[in-house]
TORZA-834393 format. One record per atom (N, C-alpha, C, CB): x, y, z; residue number from 1; atom name. Coordinates in nm, 2 decimals. Glycine has a CB too. Example, Ala and Ser with C-alpha at 12.3 -4.5 7.8 and 13.67 -1.06 7.14 Angstrom:
! residues 2
pt px = 1.32; py = -0.57; pz = 0.78; i = 1; at = N
pt px = 1.23; py = -0.45; pz = 0.78; i = 1; at = CA
pt px = 1.32; py = -0.33; pz = 0.78; i = 1; at = C
pt px = 1.13; py = -0.45; pz = 0.90; i = 1; at = CB
pt px = 1.28; py = -0.22; pz = 0.71; i = 2; at = N
pt px = 1.37; py = -0.11; pz = 0.71; i = 2; at = CA
pt px = 1.29; py = 0.00; pz = 0.79; i = 2; at = C
pt px = 1.41; py = -0.06; pz = 0.57; i = 2; at = CB
This chain:
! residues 90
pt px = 1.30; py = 0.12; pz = -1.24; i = 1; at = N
pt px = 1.16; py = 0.15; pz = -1.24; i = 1; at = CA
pt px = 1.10; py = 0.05; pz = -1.14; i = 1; at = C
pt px = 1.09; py = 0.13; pz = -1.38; i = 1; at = CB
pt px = 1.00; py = 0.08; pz = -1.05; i = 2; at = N
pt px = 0.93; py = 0.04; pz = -1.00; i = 2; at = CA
pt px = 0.83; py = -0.02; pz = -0.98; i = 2; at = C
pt px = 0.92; py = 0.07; pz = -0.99; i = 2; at = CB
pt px = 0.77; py = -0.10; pz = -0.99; i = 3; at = N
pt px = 0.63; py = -0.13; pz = -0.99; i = 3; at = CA
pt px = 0.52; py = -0.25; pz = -0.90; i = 3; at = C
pt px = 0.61; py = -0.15; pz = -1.12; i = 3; at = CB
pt px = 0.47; py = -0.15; pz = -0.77; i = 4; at = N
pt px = 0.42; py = -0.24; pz = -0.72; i = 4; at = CA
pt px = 0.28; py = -0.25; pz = -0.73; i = 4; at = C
pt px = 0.46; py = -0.23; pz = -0.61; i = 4; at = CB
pt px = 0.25; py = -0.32; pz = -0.81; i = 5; at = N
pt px = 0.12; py = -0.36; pz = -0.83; i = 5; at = CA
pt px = 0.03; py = -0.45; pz = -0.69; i = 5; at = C
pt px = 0.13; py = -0.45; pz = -0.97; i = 5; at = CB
pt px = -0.08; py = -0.45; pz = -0.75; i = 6; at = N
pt px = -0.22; py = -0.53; pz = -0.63; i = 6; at = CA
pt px = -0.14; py = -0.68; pz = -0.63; i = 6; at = C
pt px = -0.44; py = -0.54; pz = -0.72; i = 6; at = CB
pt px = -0.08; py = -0.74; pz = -0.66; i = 7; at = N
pt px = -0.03; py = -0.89; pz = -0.63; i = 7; at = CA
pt px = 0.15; py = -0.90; pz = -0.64; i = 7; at = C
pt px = -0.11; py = -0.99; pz = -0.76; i = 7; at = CB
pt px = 0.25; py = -0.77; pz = -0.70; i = 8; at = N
pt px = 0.37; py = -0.82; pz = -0.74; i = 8; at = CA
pt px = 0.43; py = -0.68; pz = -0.73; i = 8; at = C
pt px = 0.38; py = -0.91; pz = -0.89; i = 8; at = CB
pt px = 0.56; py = -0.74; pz = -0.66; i = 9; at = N
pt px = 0.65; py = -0.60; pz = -0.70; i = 9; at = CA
pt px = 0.74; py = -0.65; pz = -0.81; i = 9; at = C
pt px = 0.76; py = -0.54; pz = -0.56; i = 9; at = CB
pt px = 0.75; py = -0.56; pz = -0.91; i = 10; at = N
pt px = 0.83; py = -0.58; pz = -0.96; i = 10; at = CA
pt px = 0.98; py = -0.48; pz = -1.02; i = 10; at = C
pt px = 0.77; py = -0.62; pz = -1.02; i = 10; at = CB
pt px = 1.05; py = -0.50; pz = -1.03; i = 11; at = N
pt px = 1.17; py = -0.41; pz = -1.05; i = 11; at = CA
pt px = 1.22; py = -0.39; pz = -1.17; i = 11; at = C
pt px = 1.28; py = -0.45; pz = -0.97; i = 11; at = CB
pt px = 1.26; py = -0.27; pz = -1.26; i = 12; at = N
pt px = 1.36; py = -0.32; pz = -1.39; i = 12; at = CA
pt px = 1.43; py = -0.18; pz = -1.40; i = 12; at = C
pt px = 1.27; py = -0.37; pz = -1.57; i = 12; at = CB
pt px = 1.56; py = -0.27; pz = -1.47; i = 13; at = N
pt px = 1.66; py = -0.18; pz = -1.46; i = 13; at = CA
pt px = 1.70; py = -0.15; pz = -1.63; i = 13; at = C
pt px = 1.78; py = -0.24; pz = -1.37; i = 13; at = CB
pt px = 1.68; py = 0.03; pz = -1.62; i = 14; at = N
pt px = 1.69; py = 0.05; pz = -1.75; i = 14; at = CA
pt px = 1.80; py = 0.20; pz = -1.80; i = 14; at = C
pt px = 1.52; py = 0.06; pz = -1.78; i = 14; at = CB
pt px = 1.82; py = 0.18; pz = -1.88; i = 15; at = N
pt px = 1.94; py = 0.29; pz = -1.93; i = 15; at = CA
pt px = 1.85; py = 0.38; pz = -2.06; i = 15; at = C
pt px = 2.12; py = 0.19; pz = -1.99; i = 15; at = CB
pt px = 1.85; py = 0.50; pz = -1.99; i = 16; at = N
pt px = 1.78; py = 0.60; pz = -2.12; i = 16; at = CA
pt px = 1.90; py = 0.69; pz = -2.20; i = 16; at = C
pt px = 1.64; py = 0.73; pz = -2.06; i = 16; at = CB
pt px = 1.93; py = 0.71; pz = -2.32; i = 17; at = N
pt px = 2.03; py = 0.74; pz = -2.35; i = 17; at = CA
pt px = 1.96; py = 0.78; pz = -2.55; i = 17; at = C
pt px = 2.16; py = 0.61; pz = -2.29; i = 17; at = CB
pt px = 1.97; py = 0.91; pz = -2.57; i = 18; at = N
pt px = 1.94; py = 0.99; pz = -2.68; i = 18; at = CA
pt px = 1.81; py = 0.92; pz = -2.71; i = 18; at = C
pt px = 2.06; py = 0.98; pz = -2.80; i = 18; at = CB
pt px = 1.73; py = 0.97; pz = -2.58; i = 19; at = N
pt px = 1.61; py = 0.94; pz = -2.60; i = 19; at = CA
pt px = 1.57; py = 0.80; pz = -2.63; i = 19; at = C
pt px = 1.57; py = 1.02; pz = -2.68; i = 19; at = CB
pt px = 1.61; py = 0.69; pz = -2.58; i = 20; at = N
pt px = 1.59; py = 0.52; pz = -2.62; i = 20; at = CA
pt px = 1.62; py = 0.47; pz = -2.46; i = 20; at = C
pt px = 1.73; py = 0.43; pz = -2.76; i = 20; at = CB
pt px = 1.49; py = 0.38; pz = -2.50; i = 21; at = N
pt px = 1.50; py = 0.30; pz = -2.36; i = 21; at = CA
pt px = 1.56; py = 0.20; pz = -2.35; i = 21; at = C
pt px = 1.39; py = 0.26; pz = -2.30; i = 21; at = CB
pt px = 1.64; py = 0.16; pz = -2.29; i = 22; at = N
pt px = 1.67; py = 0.00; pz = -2.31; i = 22; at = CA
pt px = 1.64; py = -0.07; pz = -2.20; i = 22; at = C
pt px = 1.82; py = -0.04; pz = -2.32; i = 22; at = CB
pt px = 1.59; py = -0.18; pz = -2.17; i = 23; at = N
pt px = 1.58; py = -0.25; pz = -2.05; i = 23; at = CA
pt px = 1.74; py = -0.34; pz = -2.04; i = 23; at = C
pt px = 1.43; py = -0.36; pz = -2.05; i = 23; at = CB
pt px = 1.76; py = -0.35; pz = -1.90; i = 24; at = N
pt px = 1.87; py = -0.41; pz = -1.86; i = 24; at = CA
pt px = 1.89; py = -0.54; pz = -1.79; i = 24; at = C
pt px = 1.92; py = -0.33; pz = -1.80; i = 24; at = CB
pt px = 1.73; py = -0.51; pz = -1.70; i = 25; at = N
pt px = 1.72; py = -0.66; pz = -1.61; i = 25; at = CA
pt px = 1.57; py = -0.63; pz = -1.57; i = 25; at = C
pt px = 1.85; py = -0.69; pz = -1.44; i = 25; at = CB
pt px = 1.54; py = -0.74; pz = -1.57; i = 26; at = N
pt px = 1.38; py = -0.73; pz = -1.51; i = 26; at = CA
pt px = 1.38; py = -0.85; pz = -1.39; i = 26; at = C
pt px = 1.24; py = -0.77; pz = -1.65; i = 26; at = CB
pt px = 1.31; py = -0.83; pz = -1.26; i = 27; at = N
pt px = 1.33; py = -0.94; pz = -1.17; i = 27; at = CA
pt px = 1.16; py = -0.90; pz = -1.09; i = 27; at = C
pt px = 1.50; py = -0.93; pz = -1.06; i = 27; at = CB
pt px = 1.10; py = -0.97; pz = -1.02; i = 28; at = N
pt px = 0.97; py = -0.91; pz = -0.96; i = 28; at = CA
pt px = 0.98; py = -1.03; pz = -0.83; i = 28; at = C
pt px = 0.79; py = -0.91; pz = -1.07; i = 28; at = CB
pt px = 0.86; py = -0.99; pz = -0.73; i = 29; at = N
pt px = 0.86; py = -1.08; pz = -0.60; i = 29; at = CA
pt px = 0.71; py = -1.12; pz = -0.57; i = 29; at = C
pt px = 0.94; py = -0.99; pz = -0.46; i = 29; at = CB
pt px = 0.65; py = -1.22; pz = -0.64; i = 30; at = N
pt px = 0.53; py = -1.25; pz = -0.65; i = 30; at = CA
pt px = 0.44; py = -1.28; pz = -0.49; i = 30; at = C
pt px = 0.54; py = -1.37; pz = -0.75; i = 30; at = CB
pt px = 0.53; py = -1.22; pz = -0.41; i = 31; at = N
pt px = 0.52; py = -1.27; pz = -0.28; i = 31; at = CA
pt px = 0.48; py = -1.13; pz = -0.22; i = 31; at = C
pt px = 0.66; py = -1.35; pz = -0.22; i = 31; at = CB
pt px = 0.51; py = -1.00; pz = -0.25; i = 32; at = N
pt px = 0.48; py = -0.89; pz = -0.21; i = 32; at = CA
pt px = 0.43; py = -0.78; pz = -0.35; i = 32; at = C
pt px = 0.60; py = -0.84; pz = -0.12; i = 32; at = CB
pt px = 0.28; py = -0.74; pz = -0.29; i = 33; at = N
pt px = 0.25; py = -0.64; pz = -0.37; i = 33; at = CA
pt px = 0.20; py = -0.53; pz = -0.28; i = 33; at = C
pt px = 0.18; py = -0.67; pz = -0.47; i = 33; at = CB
pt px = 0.10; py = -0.44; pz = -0.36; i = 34; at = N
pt px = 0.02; py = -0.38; pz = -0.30; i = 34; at = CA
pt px = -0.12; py = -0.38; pz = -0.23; i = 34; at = C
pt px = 0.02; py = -0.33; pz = -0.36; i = 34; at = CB
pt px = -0.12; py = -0.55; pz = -0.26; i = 35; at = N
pt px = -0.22; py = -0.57; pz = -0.14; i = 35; at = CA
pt px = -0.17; py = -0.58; pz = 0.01; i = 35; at = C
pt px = -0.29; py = -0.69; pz = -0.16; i = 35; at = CB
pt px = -0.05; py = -0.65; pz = -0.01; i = 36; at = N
pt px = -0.01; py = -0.69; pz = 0.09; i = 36; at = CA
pt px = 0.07; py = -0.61; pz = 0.17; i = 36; at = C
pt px = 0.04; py = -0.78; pz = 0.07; i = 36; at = CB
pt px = 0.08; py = -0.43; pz = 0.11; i = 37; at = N
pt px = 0.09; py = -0.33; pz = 0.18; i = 37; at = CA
pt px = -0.03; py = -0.28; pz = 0.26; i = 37; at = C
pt px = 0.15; py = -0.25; pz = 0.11; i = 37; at = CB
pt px = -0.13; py = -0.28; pz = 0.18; i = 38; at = N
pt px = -0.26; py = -0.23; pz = 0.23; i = 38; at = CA
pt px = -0.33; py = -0.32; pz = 0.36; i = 38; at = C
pt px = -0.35; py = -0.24; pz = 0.11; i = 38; at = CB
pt px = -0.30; py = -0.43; pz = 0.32; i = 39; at = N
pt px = -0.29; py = -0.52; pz = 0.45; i = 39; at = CA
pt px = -0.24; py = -0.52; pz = 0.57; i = 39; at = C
pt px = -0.25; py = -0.62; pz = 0.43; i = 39; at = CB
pt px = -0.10; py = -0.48; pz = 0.60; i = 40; at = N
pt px = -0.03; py = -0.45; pz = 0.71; i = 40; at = CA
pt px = -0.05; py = -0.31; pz = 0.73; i = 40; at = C
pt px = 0.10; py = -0.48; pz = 0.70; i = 40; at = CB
pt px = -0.09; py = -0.21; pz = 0.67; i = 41; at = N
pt px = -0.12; py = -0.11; pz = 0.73; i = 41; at = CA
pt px = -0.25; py = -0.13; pz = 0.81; i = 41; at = C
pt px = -0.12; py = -0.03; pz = 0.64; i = 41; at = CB
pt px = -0.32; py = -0.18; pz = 0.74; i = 42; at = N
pt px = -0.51; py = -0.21; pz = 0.81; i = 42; at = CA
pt px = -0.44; py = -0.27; pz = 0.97; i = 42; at = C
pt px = -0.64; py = -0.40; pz = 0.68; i = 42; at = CB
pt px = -0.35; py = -0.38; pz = 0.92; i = 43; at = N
pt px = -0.32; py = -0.44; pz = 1.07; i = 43; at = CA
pt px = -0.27; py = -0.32; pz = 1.19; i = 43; at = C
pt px = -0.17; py = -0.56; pz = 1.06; i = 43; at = CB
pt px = -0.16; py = -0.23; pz = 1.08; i = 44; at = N
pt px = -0.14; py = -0.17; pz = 1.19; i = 44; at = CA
pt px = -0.20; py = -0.06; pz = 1.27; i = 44; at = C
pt px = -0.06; py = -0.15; pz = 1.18; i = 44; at = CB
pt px = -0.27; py = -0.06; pz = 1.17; i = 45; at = N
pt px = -0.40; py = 0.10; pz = 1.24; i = 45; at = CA
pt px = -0.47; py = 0.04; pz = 1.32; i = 45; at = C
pt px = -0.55; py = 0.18; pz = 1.14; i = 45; at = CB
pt px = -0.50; py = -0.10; pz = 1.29; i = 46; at = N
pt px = -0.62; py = -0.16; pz = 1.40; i = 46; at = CA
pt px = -0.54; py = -0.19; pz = 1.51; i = 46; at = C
pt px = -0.71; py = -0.31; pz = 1.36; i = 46; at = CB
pt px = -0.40; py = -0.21; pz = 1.56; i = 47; at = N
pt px = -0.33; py = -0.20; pz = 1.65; i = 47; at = CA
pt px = -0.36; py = -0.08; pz = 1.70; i = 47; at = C
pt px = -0.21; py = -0.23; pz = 1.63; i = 47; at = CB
pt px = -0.30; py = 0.02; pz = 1.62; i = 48; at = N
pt px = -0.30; py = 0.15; pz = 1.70; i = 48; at = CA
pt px = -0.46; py = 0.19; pz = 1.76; i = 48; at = C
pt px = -0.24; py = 0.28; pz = 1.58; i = 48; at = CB
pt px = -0.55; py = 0.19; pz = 1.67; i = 49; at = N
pt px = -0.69; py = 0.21; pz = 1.70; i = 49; at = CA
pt px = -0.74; py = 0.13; pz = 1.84; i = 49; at = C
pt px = -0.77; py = 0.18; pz = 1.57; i = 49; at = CB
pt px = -0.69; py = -0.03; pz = 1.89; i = 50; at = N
pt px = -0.70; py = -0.09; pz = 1.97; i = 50; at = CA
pt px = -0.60; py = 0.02; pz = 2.11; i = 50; at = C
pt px = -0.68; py = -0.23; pz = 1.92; i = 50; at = CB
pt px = -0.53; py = 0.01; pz = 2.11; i = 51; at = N
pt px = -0.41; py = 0.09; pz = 2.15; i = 51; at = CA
pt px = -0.44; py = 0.17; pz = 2.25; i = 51; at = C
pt px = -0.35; py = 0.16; pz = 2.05; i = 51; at = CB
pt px = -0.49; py = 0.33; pz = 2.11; i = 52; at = N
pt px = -0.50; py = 0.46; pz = 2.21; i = 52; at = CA
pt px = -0.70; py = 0.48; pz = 2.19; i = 52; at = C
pt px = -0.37; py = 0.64; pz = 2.12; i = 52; at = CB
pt px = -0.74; py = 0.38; pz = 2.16; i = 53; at = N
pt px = -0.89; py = 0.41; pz = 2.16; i = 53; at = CA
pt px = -0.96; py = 0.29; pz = 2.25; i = 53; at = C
pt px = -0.95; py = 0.41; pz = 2.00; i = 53; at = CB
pt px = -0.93; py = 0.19; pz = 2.26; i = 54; at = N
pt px = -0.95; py = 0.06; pz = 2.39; i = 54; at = CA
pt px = -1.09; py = 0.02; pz = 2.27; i = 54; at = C
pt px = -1.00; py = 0.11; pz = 2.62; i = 54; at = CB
pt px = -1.00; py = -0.01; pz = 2.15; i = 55; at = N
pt px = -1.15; py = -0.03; pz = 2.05; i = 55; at = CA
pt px = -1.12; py = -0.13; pz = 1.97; i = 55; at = C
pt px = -1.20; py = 0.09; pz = 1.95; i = 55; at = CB
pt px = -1.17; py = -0.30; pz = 1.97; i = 56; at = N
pt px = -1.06; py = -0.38; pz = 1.87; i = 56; at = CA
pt px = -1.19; py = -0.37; pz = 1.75; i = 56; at = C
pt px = -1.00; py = -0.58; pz = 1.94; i = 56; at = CB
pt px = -1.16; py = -0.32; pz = 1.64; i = 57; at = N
pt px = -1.25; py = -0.34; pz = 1.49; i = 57; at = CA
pt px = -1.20; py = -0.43; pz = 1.43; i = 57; at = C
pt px = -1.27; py = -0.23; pz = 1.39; i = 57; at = CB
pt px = -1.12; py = -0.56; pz = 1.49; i = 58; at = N
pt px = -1.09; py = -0.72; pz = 1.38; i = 58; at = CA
pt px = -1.18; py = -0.78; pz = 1.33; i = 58; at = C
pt px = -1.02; py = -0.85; pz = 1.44; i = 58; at = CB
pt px = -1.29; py = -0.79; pz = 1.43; i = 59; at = N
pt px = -1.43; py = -0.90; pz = 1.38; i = 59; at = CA
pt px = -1.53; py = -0.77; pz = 1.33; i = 59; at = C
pt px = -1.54; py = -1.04; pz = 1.55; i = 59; at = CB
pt px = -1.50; py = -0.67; pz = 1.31; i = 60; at = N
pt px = -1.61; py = -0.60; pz = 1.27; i = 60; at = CA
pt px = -1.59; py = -0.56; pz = 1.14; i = 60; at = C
pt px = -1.65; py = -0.50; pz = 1.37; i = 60; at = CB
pt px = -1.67; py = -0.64; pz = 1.07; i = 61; at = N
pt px = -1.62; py = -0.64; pz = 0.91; i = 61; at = CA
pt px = -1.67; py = -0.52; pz = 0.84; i = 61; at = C
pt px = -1.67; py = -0.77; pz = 0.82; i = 61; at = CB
pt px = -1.73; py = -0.47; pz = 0.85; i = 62; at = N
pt px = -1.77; py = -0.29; pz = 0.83; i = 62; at = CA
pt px = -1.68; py = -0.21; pz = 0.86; i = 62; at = C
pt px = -1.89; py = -0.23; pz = 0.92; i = 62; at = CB
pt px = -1.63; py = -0.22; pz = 0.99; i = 63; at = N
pt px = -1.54; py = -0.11; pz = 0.98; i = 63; at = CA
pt px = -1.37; py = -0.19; pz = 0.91; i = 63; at = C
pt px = -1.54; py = -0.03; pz = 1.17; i = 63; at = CB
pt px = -1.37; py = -0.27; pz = 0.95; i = 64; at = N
pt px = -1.23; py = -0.35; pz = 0.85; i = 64; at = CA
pt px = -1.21; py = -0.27; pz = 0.71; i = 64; at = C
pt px = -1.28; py = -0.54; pz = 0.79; i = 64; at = CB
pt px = -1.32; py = -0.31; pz = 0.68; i = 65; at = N
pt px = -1.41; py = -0.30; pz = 0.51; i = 65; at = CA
pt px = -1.35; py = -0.16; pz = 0.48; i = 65; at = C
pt px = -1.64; py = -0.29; pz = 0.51; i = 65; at = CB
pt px = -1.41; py = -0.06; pz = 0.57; i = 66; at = N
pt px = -1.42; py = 0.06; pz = 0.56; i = 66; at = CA
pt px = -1.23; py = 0.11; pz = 0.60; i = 66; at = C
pt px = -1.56; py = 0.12; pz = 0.68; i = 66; at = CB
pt px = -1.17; py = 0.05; pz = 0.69; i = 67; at = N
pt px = -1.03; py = 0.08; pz = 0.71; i = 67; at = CA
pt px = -0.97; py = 0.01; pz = 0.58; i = 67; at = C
pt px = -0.96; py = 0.01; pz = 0.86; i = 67; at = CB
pt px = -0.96; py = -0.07; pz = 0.51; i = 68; at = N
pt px = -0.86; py = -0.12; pz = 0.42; i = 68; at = CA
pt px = -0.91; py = -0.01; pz = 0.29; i = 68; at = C
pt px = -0.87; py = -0.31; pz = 0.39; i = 68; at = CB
pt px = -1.04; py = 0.01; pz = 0.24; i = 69; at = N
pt px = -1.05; py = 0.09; pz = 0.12; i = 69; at = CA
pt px = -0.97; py = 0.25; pz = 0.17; i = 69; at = C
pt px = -1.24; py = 0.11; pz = 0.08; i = 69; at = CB
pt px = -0.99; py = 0.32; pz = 0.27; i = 70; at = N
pt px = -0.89; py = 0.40; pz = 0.36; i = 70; at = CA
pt px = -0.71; py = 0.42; pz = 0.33; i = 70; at = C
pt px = -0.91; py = 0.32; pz = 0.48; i = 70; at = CB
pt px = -0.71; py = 0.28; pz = 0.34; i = 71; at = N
pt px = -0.54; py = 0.26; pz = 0.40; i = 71; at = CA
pt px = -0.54; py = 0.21; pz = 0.26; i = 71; at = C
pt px = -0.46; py = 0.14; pz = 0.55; i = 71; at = CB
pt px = -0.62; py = 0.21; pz = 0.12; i = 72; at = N
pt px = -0.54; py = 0.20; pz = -0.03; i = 72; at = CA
pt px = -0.54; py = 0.36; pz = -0.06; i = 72; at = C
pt px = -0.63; py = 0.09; pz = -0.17; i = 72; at = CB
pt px = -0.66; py = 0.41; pz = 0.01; i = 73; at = N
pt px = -0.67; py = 0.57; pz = -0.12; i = 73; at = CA
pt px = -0.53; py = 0.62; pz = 0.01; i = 73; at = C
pt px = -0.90; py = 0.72; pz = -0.12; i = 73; at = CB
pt px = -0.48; py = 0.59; pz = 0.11; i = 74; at = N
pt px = -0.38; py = 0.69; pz = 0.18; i = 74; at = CA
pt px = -0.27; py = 0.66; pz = 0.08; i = 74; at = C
pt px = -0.34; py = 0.66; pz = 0.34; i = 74; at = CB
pt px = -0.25; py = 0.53; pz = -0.01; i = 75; at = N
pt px = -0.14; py = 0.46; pz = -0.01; i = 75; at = CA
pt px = -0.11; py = 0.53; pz = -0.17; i = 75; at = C
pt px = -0.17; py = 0.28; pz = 0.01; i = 75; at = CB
pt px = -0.25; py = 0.53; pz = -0.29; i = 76; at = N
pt px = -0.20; py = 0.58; pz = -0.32; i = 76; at = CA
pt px = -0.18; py = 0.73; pz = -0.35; i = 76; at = C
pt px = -0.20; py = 0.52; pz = -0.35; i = 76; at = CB
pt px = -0.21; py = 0.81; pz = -0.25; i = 77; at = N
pt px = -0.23; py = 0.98; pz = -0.24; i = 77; at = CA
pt px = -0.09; py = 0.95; pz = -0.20; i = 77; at = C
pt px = -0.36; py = 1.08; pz = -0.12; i = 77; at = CB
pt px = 0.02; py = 0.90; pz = -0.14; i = 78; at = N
pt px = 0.15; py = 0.90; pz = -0.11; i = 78; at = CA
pt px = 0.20; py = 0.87; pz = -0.21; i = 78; at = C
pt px = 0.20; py = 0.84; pz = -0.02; i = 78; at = CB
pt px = 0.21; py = 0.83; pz = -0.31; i = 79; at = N
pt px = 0.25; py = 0.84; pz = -0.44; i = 79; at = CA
pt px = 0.27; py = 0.96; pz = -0.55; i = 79; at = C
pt px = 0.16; py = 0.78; pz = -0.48; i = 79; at = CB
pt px = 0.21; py = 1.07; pz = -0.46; i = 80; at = N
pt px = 0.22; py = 1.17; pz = -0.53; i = 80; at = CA
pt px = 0.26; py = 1.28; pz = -0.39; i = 80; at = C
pt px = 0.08; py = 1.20; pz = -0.65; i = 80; at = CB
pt px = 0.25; py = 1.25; pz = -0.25; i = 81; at = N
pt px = 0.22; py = 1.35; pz = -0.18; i = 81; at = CA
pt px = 0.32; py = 1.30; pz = -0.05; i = 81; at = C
pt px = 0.05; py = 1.36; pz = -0.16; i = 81; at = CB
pt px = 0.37; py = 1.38; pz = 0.01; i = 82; at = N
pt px = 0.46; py = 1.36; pz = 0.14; i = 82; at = CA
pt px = 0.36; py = 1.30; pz = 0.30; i = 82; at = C
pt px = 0.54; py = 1.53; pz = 0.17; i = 82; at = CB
pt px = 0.20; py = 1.36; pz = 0.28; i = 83; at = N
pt px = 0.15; py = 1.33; pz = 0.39; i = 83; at = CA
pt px = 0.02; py = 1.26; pz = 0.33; i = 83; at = C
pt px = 0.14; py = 1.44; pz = 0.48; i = 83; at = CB
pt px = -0.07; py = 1.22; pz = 0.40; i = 84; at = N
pt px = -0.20; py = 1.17; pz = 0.41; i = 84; at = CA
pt px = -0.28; py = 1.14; pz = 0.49; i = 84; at = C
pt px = -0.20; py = 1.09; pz = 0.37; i = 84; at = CB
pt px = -0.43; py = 1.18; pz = 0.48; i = 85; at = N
pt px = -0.45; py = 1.21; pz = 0.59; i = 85; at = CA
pt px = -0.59; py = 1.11; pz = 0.62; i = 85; at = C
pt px = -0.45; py = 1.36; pz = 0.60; i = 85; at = CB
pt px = -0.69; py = 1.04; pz = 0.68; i = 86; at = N
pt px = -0.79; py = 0.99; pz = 0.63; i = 86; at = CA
pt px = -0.88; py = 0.97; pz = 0.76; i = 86; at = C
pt px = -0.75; py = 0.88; pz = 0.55; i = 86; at = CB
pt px = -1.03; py = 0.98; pz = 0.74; i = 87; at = N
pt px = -1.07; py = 0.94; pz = 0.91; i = 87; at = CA
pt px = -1.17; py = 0.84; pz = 0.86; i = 87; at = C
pt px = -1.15; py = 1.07; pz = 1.03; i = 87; at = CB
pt px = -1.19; py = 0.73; pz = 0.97; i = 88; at = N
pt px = -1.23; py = 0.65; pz = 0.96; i = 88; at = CA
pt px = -1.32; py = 0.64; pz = 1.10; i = 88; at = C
pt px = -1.15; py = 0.57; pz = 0.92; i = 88; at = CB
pt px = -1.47; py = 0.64; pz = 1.04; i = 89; at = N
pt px = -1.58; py = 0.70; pz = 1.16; i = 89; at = CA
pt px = -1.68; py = 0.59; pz = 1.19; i = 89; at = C
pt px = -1.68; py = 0.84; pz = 1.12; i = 89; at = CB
pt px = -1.65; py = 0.44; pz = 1.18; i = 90; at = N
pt px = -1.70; py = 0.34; pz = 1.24; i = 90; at = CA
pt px = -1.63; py = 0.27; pz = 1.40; i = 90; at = C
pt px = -1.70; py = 0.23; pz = 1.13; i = 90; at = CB
């Protein structure tokens, strides 16, 4: 099982067997979560957006603002979905 939460990934390993769960190992990485996916994506759109648009939005905290709430709802519509799609009009 999975679980990357807003501050921690964490991992556990579990065996289901006549309907009982057992946990086997639990280990997590307080160093990566789901912020810190949402974070490198923001970085990398604003790369790309600098890129193929000749537009840097780093100091412009409105549209930042507006790309990181963005790059969580893409993040988690992939959780359930193969694509995602989002526009961002600052």
């Amino acid at each position: 099982v999975f679980d990357l939460g807003g501050g921690t990934f964490d991992v556990s390993i579990m065996t289901v067997a006549n309907g009982k769960f057992k946990v086997n190992a639990v280990a997590g990485d307080t160093y990566l979560g789901g912020d810190d996916i949402d974070e490198r994506l923001v970085m990398h759109l604003m790369d790309e957006i600098k890129l193929n648009y000749d537009k840097d939005i780093s100091s412009d905290n409105k549209s930042r603002s507006q790309l990181r709430i963005e790059c969580e709802k893409a993040k988690r519509h992939l959780s359930f979905n193969k694509i995602a799609r989002f526009v961002c009009d600052h």
